[in-house]
N, C-alpha and C positions, 0 to 999 in steps of 0.2 A: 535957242538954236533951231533952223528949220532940220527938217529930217533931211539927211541924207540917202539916198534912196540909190542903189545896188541891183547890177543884175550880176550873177554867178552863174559862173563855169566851170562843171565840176563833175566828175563822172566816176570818184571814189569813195568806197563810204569811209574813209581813212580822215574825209575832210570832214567829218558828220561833226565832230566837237566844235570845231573852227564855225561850222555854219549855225550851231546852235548857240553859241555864245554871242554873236553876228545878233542872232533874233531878239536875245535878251534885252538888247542895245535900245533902251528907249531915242538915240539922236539917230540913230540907222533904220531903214529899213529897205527889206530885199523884196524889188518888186516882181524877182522873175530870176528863172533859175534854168538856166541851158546844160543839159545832161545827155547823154550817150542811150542808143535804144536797148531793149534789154538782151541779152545777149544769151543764147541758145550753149548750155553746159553739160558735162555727166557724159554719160556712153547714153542717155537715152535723149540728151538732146533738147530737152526742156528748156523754154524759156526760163530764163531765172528774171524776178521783178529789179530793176535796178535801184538799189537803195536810197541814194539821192530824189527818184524821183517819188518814194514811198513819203522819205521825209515832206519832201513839199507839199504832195498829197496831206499831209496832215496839220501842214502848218496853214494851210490854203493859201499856199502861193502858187501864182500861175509856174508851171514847167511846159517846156518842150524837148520833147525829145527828138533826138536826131541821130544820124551816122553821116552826114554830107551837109554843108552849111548853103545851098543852094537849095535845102527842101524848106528853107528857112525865112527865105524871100519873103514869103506874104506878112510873117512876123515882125521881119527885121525892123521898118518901122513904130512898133508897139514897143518897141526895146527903147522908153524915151527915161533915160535915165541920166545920172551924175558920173557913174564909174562903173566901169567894165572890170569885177574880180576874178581870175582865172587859178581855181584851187581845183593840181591835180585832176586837167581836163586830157582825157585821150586826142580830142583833135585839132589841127592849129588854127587858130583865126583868121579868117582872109585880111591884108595887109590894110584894104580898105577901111574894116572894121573897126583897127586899133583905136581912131581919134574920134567915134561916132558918138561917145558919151562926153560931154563938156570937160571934162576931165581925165580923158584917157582909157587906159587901158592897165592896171596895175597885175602882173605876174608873181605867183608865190615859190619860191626855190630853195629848195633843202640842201645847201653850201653854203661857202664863202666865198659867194662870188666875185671873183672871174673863175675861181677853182671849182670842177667837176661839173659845167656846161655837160646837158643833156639830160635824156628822161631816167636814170638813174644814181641818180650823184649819193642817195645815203651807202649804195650797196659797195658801189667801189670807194667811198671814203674807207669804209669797212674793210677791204681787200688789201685797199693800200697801205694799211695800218695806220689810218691819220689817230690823232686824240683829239681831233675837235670837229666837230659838224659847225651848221649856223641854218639862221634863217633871213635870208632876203628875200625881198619887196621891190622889184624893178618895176621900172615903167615899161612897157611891149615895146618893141620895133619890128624890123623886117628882117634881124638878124636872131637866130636863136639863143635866148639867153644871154643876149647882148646888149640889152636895156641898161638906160643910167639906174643904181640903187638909189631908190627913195629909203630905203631903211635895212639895217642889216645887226646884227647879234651873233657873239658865238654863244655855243653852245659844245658840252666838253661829252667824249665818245666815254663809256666805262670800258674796263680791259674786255670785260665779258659781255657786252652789248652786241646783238645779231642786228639784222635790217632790222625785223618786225618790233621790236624792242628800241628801238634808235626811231622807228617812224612814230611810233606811240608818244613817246616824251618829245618829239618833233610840233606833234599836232599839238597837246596839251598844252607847250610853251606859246605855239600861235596862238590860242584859244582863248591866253591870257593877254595878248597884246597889240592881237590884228582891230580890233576897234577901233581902240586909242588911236593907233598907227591911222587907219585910215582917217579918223575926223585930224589930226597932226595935218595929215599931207594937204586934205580938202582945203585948210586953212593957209596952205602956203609956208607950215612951219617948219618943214623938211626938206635941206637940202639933198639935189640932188649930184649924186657922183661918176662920173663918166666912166666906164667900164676902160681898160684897156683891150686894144682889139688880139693881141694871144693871150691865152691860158697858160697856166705854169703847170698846170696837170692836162692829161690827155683827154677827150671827150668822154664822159660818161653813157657809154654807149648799152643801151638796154640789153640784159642777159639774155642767153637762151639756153635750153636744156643740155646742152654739150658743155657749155661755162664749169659745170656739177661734178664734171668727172674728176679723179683722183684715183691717181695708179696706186696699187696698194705696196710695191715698195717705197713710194714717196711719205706713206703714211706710217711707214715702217720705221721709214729712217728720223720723220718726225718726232714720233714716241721714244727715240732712243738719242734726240739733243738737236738734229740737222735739219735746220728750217723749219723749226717747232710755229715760230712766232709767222712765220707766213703761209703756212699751210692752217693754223687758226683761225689768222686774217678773215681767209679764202672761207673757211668754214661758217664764218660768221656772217660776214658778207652776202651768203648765197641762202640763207636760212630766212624766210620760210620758202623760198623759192629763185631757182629753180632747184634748190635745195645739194650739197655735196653730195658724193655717191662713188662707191668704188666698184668694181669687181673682184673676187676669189676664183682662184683654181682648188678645188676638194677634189683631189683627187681627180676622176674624170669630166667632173661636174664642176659649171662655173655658177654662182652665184653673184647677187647683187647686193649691195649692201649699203641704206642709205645712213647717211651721218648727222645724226640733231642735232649735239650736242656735241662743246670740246673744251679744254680750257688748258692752261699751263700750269704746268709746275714742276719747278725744279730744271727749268727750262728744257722741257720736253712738254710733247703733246701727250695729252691724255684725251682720248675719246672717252665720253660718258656714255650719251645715249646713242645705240642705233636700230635699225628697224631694218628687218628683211623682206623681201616683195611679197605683200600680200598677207603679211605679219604684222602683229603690236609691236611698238618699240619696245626697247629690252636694255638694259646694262649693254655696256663693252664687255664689261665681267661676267656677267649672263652668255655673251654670247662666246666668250672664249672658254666658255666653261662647257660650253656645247663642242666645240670645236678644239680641243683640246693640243694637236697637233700643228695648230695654224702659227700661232706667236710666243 
């Protein structure tokens, strides 16, 4: 079988498994790897290296990096490949783009799609209390997320699974199947499935640090039977980021107080771990043992 030859798009290191296993692939090979520039972090500012592009550095595949697919012009021709793979890319592809590889353009998506369209579908599967995730494989178009599946899988949510936990075993399951999958489709052996153009779920619209908050009588009333299971959800959902978060009144003084950790039982909430600003995390029991007054 001649090599099939890959350019990726990919600006996570969440995809690192998925693309290492890719390399192992004696019928694949990725001749070129389109990444995000690196991006300036911390209160001091510092470029951080972006890991994708560290990876390809070692594997010695060409990378480019970018922030605008217009500084990309002189490349775009070099880009002479079979299939265009987009794992977990920050920017979207000019429409043009999609059909420039003999083969397309194949998109990778953490649902079951048509369900949770958009850049965060594990977190609010998580909120909304689904029990199943999936992983689809569409072809790109000019609509987001709206590609026919070449390939799809569920995959089951545990009670206790957060985003960061649900994206791990997300990637692992790819890392076992996206080869296969891609030499499957090269060959024609993959039907494709027409997407319907609504969703039965609402867009999965990326969090922001307001998403985090949580009144602390809601978490009150949680711990004592009311809305235990959807204030969990929410908790899981937002871990490790933008992460849940309450505030307290002590007295004259309000405090912050973020929330790691939750689970049920007995159907109620029970908060495990939380962390005060600027604190190690600590017990709920540790910190009510501080606060003695509070609950």
């Amino acid at each position: 079988m001649t090599k099939i030859s890959i350019a990726i798009f990919s600006s996570s290191a969440k995809a690192l498994p998925a693309l290492k296993a890719l390399i192992k692939d004696k019928n694949l090979e990725i001749n070129s790897i389109v990444t995000a520039l690196p991006k300036r972090r911390g209160r001091d500012k510092q470029l951080t290296p972006n890991p994708i592009a560290l990876f390809a550095q070692q594997q010695g595949i060409k990378c480019l990096e970018l922030n605008d697919f217009q500084l990309l012009s002189t490349d775009y021709c070099l880009l002479i490949t079979d299939l265009f793979l987009i794992l977990d890319f920050d920017l979207l592809l000019p429409p043009e783009w999609f059909n420039h590889p003999k083969n397309g353009t194949l998109n990778l998506h953490f649902s079951l799609l048509p369900k949770y369209r958009g850049p965060a579908p594990v977190q609010w599967a998580l909120i909304k209390g689904e029990t199943e995730s999936g992983i689809s494989l569409i072809k790109i178009n000019d609509k987001f997320d709206h590609g026919p599946i070449v390939y799809q899988r569920k995959f089951p949510i545990d009670l206790n699974d957060t985003a960061e936990s649900l994206y791990v075993k997300l990637w692992q399951e790819t890392s076992k199947i996206l080869g296969q999958t891609i030499k499957q489709y090269i060959k024609g052996n993959l039907k494709s499935i027409t997407q319907p153009v609504k969703s039965p779920t609402a867009y999965a619209r990326r969090l922001t640090k307001t998403d985090g908050f949580v009144a602390w009588h809601k978490l009150e009333t949680a711990m004592k039977g009311t809305q235990a299971n959807r204030l969990h959800n929410l908790i899981r959902g937002l871990h490790p980021w933008p992460g849940a978060y309450t505030t307290i009144q002590t007295g004259k003084k309000e405090i912050q107080l973020k929330i790691l950790c939750s689970k049920i039982e007995n159907n109620c909430l029970v908060l495990e771990t939380v962390q005060l600003s600027g604190k190690s995390p600590i017990s709920f029991k540790a910190f009510i043992a501080g606060h003695p007054n509070l609950y």
